[in-house]
PAZAPA-4460 file (N, C-alpha, C; in steps of 0.05 Angstrom, whole numbers, plus 32768, in hexadecimal, padded with zeros to 4 digits):
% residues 295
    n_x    n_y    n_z   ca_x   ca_y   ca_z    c_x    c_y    c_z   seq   type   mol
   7FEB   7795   82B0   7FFA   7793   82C9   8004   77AE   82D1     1      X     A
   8001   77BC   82EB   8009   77CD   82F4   801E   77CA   82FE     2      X     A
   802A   77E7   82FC   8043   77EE   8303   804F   77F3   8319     3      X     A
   8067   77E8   8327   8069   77DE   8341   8082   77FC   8346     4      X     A
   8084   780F   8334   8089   7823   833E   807F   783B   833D     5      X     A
   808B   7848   835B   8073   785B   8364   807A   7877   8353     6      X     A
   8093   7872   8345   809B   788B   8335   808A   788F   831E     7      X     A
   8081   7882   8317   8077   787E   82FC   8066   7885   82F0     8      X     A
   804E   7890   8307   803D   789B   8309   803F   78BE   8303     9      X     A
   804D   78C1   8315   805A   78E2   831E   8060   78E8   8300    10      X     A
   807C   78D5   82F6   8089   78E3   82DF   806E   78DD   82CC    11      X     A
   805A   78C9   82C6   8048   78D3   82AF   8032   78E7   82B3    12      X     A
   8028   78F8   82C3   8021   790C   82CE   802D   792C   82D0    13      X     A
   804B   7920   82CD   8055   7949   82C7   8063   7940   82B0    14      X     A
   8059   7956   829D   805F   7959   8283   807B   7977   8281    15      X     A
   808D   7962   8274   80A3   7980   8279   80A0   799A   8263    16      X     A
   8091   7992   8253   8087   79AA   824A   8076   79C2   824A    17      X     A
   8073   79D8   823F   806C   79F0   8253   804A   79EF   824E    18      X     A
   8038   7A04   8260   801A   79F8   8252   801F   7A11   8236    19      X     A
   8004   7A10   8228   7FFB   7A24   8216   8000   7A35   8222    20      X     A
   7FF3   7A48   8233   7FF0   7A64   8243   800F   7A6D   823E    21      X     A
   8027   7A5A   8251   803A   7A62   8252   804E   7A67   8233    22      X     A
   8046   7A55   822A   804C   7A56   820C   8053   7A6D   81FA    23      X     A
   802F   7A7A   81FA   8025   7A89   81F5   8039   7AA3   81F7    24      X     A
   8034   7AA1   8215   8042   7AC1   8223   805E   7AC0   821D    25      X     A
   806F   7AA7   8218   8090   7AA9   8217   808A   7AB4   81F0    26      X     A
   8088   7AA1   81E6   8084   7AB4   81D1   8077   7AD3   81CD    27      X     A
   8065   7AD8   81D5   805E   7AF4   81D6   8076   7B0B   81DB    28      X     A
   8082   7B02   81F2   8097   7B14   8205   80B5   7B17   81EF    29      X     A
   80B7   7B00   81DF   80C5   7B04   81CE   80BA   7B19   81B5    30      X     A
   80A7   7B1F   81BC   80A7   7B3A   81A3   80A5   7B56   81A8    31      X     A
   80BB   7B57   8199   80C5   7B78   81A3   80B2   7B8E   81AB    32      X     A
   809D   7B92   8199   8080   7BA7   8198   8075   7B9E   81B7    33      X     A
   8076   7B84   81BF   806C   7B76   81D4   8086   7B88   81EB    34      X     A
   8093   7B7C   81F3   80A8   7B88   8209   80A7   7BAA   8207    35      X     A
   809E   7BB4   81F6   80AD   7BD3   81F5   808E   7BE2   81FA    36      X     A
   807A   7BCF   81F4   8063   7BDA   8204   805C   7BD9   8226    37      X     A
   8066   7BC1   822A   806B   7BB7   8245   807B   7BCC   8253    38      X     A
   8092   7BCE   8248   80B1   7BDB   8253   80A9   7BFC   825E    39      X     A
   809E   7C05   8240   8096   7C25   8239   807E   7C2C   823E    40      X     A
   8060   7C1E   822F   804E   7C23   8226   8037   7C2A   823B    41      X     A
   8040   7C12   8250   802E   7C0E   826A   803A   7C23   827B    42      X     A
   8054   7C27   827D   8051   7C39   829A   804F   7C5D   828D    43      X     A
   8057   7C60   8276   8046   7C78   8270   8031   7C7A   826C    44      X     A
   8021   7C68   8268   7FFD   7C67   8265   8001   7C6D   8283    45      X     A
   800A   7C5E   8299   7FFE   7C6A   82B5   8007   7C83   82C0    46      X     A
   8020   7C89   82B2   802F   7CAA   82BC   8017   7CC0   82AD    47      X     A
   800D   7CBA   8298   7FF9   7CCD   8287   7FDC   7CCA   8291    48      X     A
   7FDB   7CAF   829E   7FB8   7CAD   82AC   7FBF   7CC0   82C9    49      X     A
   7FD4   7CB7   82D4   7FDC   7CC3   82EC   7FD6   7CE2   82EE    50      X     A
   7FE6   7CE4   82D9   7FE7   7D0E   82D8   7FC9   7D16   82D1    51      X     A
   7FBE   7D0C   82C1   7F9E   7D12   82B1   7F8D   7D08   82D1    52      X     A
   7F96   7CFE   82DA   7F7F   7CFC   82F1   7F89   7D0B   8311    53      X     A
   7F9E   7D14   8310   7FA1   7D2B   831A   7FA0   7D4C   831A    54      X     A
   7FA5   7D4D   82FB   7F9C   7D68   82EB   7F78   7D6A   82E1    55      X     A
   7F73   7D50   82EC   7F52   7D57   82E5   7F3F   7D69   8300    56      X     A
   7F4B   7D72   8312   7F44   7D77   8326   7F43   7D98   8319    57      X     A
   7F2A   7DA9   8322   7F28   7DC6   8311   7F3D   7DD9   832D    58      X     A
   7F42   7DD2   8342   7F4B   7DDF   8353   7F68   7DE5   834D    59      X     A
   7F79   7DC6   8347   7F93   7DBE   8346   7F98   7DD8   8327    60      X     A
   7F87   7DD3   830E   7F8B   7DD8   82FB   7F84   7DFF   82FA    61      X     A
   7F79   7E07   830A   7F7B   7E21   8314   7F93   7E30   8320    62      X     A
   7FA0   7E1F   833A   7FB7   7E2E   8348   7FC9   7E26   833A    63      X     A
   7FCD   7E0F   8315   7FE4   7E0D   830E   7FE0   7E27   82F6    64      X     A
   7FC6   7E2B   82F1   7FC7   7E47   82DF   7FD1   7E5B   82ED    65      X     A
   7FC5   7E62   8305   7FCA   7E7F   8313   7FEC   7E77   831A    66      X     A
   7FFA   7E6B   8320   8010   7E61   8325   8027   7E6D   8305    67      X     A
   801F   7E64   82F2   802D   7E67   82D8   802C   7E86   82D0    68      X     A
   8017   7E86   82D5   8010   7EA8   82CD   801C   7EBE   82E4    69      X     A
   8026   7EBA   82FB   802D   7EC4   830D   8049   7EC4   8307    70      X     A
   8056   7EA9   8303   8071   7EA2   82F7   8076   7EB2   82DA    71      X     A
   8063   7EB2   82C9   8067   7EC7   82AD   8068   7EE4   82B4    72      X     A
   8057   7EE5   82C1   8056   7F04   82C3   806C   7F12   82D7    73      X     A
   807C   7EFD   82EB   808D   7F0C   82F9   80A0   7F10   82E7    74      X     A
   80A7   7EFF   82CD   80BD   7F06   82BD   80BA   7F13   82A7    75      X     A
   809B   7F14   82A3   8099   7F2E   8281   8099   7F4B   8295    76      X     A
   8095   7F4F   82AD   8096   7F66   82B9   80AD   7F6A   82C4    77      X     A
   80CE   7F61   82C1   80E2   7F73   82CA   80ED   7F81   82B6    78      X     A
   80FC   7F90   82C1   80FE   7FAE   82BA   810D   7FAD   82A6    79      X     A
   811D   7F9B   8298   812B   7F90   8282   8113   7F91   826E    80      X     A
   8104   7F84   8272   80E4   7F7E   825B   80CA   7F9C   825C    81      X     A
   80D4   7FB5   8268   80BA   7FC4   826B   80C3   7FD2   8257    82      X     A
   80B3   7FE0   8249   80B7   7FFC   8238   80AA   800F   8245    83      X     A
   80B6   8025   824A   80B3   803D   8258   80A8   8050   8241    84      X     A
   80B9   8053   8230   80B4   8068   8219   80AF   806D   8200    85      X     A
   80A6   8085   81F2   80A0   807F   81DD   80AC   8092   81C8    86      X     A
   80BA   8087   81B6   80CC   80A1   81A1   80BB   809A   818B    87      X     A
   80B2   80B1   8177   80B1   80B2   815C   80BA   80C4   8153    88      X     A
   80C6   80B7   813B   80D1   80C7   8124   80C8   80CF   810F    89      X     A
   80D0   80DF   80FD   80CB   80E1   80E0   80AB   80E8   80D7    90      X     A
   80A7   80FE   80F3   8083   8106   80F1   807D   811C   80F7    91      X     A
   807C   8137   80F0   8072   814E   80F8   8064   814A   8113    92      X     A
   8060   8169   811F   8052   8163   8137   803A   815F   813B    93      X     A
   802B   8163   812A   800D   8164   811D   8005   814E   811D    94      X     A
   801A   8138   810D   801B   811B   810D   802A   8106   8120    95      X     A
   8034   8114   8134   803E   8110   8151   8026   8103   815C    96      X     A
   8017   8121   8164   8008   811F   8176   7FF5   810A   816C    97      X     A
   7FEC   8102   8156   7FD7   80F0   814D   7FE0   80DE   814E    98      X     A
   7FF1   80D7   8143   8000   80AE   814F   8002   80AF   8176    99      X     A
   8006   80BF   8178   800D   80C3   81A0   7FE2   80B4   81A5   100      X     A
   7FD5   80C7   819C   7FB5   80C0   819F   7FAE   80A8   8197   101      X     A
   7FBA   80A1   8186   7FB1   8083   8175   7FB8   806F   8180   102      X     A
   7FD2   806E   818B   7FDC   8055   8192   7FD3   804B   81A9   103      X     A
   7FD0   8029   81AB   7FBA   801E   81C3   7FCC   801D   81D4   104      X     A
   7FE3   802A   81DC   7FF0   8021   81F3   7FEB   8031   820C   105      X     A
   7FF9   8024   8222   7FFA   803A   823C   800E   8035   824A   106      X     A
   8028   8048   8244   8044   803A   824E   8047   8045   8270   107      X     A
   8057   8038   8285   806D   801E   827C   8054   8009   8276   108      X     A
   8064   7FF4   8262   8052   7FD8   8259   8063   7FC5   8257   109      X     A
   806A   7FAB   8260   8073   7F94   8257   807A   7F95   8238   110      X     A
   808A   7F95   8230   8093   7F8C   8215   807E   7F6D   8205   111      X     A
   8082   7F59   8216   8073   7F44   8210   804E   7F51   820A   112      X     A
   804B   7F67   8214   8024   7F73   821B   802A   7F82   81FB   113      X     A
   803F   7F86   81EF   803C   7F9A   81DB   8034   7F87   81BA   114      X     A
   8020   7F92   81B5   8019   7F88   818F   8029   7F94   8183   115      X     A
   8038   7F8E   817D   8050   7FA5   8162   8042   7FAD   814B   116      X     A
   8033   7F8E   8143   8030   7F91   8127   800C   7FA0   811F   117      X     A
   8001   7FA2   813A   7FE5   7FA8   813F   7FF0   7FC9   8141   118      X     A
   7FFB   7FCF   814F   8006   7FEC   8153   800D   7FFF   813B   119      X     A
   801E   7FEB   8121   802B   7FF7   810E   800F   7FFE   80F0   120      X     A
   7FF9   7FED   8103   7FE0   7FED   80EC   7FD5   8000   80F3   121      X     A
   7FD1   800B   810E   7FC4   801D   8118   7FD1   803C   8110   122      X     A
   7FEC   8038   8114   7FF7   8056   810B   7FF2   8057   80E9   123      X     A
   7FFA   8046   80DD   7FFB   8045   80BD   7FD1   804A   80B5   124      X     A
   7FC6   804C   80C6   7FAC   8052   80BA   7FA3   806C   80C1   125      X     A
   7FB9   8076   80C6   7FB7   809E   80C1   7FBC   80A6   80A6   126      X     A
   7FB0   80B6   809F   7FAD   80B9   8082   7FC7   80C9   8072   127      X     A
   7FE2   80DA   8092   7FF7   80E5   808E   8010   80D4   808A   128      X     A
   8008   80AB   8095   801F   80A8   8093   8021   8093   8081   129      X     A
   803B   8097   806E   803A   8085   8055   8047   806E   8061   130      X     A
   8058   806D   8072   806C   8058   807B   8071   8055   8098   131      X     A
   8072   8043   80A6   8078   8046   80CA   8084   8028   80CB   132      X     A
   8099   8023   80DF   80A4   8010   80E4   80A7   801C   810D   133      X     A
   809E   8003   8118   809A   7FFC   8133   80B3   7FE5   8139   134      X     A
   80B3   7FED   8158   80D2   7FDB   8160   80CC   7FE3   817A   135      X     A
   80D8   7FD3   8185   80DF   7FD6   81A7   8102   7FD8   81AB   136      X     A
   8108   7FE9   81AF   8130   7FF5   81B0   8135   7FED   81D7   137      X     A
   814B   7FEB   81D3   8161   7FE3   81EA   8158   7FF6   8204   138      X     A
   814F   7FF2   8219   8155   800E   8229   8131   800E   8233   139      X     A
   811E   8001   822A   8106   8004   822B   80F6   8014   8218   140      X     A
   80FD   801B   8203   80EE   8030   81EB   80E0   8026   81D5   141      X     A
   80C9   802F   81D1   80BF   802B   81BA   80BE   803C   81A9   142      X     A
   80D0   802C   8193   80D9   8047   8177   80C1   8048   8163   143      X     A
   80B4   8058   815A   80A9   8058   8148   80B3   8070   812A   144      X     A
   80B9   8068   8112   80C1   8071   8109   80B3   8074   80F3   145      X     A
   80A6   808D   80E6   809B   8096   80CD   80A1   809B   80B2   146      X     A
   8090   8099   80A5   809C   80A8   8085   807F   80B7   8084   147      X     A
   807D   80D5   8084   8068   80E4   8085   8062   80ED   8067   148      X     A
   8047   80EC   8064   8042   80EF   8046   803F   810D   8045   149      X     A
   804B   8114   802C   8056   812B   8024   8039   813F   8011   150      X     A
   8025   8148   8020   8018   815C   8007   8023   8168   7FEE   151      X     A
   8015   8160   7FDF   801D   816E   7FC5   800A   817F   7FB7   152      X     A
   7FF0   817E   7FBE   7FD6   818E   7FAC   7FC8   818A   7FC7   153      X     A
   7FB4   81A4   7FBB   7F99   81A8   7FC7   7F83   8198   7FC3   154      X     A
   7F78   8189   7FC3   7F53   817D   7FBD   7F42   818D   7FC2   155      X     A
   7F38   819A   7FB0   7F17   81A3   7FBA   7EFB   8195   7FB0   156      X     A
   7EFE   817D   7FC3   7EE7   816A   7FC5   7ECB   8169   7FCD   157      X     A
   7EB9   8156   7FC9   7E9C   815C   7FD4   7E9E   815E   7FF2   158      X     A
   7EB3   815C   7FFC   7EBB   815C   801D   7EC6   8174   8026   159      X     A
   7ECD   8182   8016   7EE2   8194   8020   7EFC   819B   8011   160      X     A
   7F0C   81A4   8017   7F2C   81A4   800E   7F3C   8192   8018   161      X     A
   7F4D   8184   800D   7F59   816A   801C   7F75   8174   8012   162      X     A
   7F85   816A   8028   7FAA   8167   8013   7FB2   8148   8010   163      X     A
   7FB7   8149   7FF3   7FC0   8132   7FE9   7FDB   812C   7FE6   164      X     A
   7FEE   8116   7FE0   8002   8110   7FD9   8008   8113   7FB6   165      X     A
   8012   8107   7FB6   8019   8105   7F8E   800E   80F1   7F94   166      X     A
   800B   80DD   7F9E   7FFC   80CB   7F99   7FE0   80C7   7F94   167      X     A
   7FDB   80DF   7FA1   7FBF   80E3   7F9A   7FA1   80DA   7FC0   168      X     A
   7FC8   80D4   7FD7   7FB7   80D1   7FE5   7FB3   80DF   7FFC   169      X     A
   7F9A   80D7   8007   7F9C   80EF   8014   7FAA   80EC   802A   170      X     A
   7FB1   8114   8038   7FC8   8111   804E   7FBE   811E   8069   171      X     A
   7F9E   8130   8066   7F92   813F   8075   7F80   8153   8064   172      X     A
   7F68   815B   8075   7F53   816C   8077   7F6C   8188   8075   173      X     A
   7F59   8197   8067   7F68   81AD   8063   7F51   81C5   8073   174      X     A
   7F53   81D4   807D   7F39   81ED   8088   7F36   81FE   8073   175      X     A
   7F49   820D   8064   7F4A   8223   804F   7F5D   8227   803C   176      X     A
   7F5A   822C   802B   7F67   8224   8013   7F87   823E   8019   177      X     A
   7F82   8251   8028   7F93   8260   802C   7FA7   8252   803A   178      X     A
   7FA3   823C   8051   7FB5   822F   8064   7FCB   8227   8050   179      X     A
   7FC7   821E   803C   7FDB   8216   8024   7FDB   821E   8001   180      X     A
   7FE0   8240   800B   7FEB   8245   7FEF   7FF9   8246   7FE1   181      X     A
   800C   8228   7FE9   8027   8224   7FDA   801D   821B   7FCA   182      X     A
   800B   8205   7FC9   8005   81EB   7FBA   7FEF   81F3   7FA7   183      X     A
   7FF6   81E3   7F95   7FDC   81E5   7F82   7FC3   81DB   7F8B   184      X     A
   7FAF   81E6   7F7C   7F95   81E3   7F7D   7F85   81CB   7F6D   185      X     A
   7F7A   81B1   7F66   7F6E   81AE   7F5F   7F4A   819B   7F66   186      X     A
   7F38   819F   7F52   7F21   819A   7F64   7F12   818C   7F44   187      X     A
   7EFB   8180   7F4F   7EEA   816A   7F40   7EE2   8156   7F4A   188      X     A
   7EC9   8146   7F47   7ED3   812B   7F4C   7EE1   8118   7F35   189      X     A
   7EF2   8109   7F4A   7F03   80FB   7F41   7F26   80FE   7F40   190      X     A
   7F21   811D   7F40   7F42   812C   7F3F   7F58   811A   7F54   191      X     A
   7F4B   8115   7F6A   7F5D   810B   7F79   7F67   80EE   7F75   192      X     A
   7F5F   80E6   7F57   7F68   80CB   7F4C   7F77   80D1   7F37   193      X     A
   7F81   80E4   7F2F   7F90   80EC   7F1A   7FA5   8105   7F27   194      X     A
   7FA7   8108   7F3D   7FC2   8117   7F4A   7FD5   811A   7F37   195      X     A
   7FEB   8101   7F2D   7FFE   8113   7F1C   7FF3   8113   7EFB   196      X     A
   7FE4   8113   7EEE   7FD7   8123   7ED4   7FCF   8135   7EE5   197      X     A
   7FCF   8146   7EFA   7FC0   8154   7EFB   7FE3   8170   7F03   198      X     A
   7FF1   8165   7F0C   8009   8168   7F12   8020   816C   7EF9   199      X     A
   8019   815C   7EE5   8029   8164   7ED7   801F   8176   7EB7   200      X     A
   8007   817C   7EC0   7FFC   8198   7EAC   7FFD   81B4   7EBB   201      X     A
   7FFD   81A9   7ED6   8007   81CA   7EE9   802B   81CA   7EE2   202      X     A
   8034   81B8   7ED7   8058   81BB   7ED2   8059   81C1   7EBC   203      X     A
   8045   81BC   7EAE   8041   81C3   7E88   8042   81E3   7E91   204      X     A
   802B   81EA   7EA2   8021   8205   7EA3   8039   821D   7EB1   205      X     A
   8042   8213   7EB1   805E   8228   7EC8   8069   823D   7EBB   206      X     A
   8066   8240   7E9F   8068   8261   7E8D   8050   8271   7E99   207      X     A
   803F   8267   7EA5   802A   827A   7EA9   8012   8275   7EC6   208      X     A
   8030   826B   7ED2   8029   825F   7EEE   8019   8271   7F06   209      X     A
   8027   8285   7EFE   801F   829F   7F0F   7FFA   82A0   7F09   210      X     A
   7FEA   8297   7EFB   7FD8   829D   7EF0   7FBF   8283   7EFE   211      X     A
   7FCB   8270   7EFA   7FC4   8253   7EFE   7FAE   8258   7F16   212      X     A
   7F9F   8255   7F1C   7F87   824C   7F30   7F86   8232   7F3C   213      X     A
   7F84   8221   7F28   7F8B   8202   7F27   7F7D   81FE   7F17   214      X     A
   7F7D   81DD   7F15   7F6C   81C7   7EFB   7F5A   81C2   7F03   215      X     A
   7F41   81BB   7EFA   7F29   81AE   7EFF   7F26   8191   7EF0   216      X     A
   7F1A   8178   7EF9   7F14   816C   7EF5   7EF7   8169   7EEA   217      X     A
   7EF4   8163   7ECA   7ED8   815E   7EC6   7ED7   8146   7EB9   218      X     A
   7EB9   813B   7EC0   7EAF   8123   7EB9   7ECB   810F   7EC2   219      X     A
   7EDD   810C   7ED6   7EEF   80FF   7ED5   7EF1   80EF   7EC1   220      X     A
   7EFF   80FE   7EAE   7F0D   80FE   7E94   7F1F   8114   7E88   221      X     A
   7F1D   8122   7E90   7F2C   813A   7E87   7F37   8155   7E8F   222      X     A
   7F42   8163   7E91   7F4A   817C   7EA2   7F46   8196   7E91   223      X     A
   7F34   81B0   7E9C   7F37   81CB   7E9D   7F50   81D1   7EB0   224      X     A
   7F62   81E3   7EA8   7F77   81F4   7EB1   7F64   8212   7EB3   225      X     A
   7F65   821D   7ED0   7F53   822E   7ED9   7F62   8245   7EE1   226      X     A
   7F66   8263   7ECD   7F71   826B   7ED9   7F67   8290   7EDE   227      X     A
   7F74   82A0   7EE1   7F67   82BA   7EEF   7F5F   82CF   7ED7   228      X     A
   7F4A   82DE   7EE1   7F40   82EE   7ED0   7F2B   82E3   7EC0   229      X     A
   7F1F   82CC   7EC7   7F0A   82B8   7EC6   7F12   82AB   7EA8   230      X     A
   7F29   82A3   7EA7   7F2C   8293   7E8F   7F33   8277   7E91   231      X     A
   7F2D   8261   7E83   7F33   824C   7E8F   7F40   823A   7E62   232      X     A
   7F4C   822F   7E73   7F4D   821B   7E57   7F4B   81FE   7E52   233      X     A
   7F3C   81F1   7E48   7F24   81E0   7E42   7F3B   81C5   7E3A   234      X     A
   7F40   81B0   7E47   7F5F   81A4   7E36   7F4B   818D   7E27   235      X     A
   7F58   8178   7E15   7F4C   815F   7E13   7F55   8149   7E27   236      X     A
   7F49   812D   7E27   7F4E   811C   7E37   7F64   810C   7E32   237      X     A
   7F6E   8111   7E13   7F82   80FF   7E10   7F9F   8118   7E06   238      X     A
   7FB2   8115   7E11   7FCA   8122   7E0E   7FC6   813E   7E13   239      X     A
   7FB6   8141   7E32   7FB7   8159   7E37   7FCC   816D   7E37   240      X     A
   7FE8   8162   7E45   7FF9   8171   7E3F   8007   817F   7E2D   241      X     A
   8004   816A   7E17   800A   8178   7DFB   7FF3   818B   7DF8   242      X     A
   7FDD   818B   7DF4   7FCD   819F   7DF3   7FD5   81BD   7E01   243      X     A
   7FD9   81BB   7E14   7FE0   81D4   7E24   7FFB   81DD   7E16   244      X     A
   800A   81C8   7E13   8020   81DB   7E03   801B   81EA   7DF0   245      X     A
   800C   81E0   7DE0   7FF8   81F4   7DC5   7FF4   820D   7DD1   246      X     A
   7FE4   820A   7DE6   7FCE   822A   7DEC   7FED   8239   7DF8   247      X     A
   8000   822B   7E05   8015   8243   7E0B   8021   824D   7DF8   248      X     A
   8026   823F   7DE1   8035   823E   7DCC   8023   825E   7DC7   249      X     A
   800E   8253   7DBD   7FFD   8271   7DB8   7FFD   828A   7DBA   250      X     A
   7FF9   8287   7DD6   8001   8298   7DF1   8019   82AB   7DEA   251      X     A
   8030   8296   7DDE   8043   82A4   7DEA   8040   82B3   7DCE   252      X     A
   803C   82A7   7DB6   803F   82B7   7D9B   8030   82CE   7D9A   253      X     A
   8013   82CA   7DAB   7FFA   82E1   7DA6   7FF1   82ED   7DB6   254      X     A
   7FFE   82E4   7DD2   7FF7   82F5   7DED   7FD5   82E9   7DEB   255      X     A
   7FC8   82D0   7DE7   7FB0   82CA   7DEA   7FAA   82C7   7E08   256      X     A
   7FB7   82C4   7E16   7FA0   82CC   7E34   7F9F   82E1   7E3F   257      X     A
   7FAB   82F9   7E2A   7FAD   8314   7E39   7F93   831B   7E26   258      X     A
   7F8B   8310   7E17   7F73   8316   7E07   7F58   8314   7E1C   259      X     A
   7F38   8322   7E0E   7F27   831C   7E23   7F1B   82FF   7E15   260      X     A
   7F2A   82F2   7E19   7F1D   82CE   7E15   7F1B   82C4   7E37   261      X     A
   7F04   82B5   7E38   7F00   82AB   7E4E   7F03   8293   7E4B   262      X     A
   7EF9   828F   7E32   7F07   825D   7E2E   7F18   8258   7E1D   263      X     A
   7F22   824B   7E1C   7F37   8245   7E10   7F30   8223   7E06   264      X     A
   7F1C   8222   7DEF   7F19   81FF   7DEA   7F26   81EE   7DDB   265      X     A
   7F3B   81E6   7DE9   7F4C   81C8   7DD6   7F4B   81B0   7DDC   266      X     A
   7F39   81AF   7DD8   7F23   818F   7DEC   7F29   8184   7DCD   267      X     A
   7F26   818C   7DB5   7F2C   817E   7D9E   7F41   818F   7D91   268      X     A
   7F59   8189   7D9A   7F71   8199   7D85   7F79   81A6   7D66   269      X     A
   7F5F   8199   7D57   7F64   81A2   7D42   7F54   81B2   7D3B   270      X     A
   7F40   81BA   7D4E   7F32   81D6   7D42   7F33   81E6   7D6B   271      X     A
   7F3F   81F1   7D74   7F3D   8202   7D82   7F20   8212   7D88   272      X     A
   7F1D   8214   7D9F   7F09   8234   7D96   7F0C   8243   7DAB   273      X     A
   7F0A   825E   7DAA   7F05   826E   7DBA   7EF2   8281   7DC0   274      X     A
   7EE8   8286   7DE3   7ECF   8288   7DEA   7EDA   82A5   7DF6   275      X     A
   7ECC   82BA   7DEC   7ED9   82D8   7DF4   7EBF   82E2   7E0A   276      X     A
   7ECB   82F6   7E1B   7EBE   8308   7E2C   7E9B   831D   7E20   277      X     A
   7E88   831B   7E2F   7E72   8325   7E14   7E82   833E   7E17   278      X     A
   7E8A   8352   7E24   7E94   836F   7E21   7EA2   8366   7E06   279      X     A
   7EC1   8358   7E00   7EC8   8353   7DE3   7EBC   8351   7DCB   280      X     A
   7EA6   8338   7DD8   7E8E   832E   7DC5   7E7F   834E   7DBC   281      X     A
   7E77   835A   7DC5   7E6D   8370   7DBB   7E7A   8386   7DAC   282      X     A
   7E94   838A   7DB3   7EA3   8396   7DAA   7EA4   838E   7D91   283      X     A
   7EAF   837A   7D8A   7EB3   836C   7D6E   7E9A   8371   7D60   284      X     A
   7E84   836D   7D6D   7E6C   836E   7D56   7E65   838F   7D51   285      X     A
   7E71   839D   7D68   7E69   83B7   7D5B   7E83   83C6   7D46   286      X     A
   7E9C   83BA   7D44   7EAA   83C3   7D37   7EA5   83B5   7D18   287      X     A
   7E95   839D   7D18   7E8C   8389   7CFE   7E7C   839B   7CF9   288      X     A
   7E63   83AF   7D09   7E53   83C4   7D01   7E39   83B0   7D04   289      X     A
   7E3B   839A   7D17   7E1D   838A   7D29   7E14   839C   7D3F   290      X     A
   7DF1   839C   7D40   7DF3   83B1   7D53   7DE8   838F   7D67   291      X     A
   7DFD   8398   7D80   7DF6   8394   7D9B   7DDE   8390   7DAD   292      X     A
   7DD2   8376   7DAF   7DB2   837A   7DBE   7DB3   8375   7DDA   293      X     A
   7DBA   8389   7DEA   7DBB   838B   7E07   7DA7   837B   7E17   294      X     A
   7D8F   8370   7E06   7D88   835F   7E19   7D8F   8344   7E20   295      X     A
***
């Protein structure tokens, strides 16, 4: 039997509940990761597609370079930021003028255009300077400040004459051994790796300094003390210094280098020998009553 109202129909046809779809999405929206992608996630995805597809243009991305760089450069170039000048210190003029040649700059320069630390490698690879510290000072100046290495000996090398430090390094080409006859002399190869042994048998030698020529280096292992009137004395490799104290010791008891000895060998300390002049050499054999063979 059908139903004689017309409502009846209607109300079994809408269902007050929600469909799936909607379901679905009310729950979804309740989760937080959900809303804060919605909220955040989407309109910066389109602020970041937005800018990327406006900055993809090579024109736009050109006048915003030449634009930045125009903007940098009007402010690394006021007069607050230029260095005008250049001071060094703590460097002969010799070694003036060679850091002035070396350095890559060309002032006035932007402070921001300057390598400090490229600059301070460039001066420090002169062979005069042991120490340099670089700075940019108040006022526009660039300080450069030295520690100049100090010659102490001569080198007479397969190169030439060099002046060394005590360290043994070098500080400059020398032209003639006369330019510096304060300094001692010494020569060999190798000498210039043994600077102070070579330094402190010329301090051994200072009773008879006046005489000294300099040391030689042989077989880099050992030192001749070379000195005038063609005499030289022969040291060993191990406790040279003490050795030389011997031959002065000698010296002083026997007047032995006023003798005609030309070597002096204490290469082995416990037997000495000495190598005499042939004019002596002959003398002696004719006073022994040897006759002399002039050839």
């Amino acid at each position: 039997m059908r139903s004689l109202n017309p409502l009846s129909k209607k109300h079994a046809n809408s269902d007050p509940a929600p469909s799936r779809w909607s379901y679905r999405m009310e729950r979804l929206w309740l989760t937080p990761s959900f809303r804060k992608i919605v909220r955040v996630g989407m309109p910066s995805f389109l602020v970041v597609a937005s800018l990327g597809l406006y900055f993809s243009d090579v024109k736009r991305q050109q006048a915003i370079t030449d634009k930045y760089t125009e903007i940098r450069r009007s402010v690394e170039e006021r007069p607050e930021f230029m260095v005008k000048l250049m001071a060094i210190d703590g460097a002969s003029a010799g070694l003036n003028s060679a850091i002035r040649e070396v350095m890559p700059v060309d002032l006035p320069l932007s402070s921001f255009d300057l390598d400090l630390e490229a600059m301070r490698k460039q001066v420090e690879s002169l062979d005069a300077v042991k120490r340099v510290d670089v700075r940019v000072r108040a006022g526009g100046l660039l300080q450069i400040n030295v520690e100049e290495r100090v010659p102490a000996i001569v080198w007479r090398g397969s190169d030439g004459l060099e002046l060394l430090d005590v360290g043994g390094h070098r500080v400059s080409a020398l032209q003639s051994r006369a330019a510096r006859p304060d300094l001692p002399l010494i020569a060999g190869e190798g000498a210039n790796t043994a600077v102070a042994e070579a330094l402190a048998l010329l301090e051994t030698a200072a009773p008879i300094r006046d005489r000294v020529i300099g040391v030689v280096r042989i077989s880099e292992r050992r030192w001749d003390l070379v000195l005038d009137r063609a005499q030289r004395i022969m040291l060993p490799p191990k406790q040279p210094e003490l050795a030389l104290d011997r031959v002065l010791a000698l010296n002083e008891a026997q007047d032995l280098l006023k003798r005609d000895v030309t070597h002096i060998d204490i290469r082995n300390p416990d037997r000495p020998t000495l190598r005499m002049t042939s004019d002596a050499l002959a003398s002696m054999r004719e006073m022994q009553g040897i006759k002399v063979n002039n050839n």
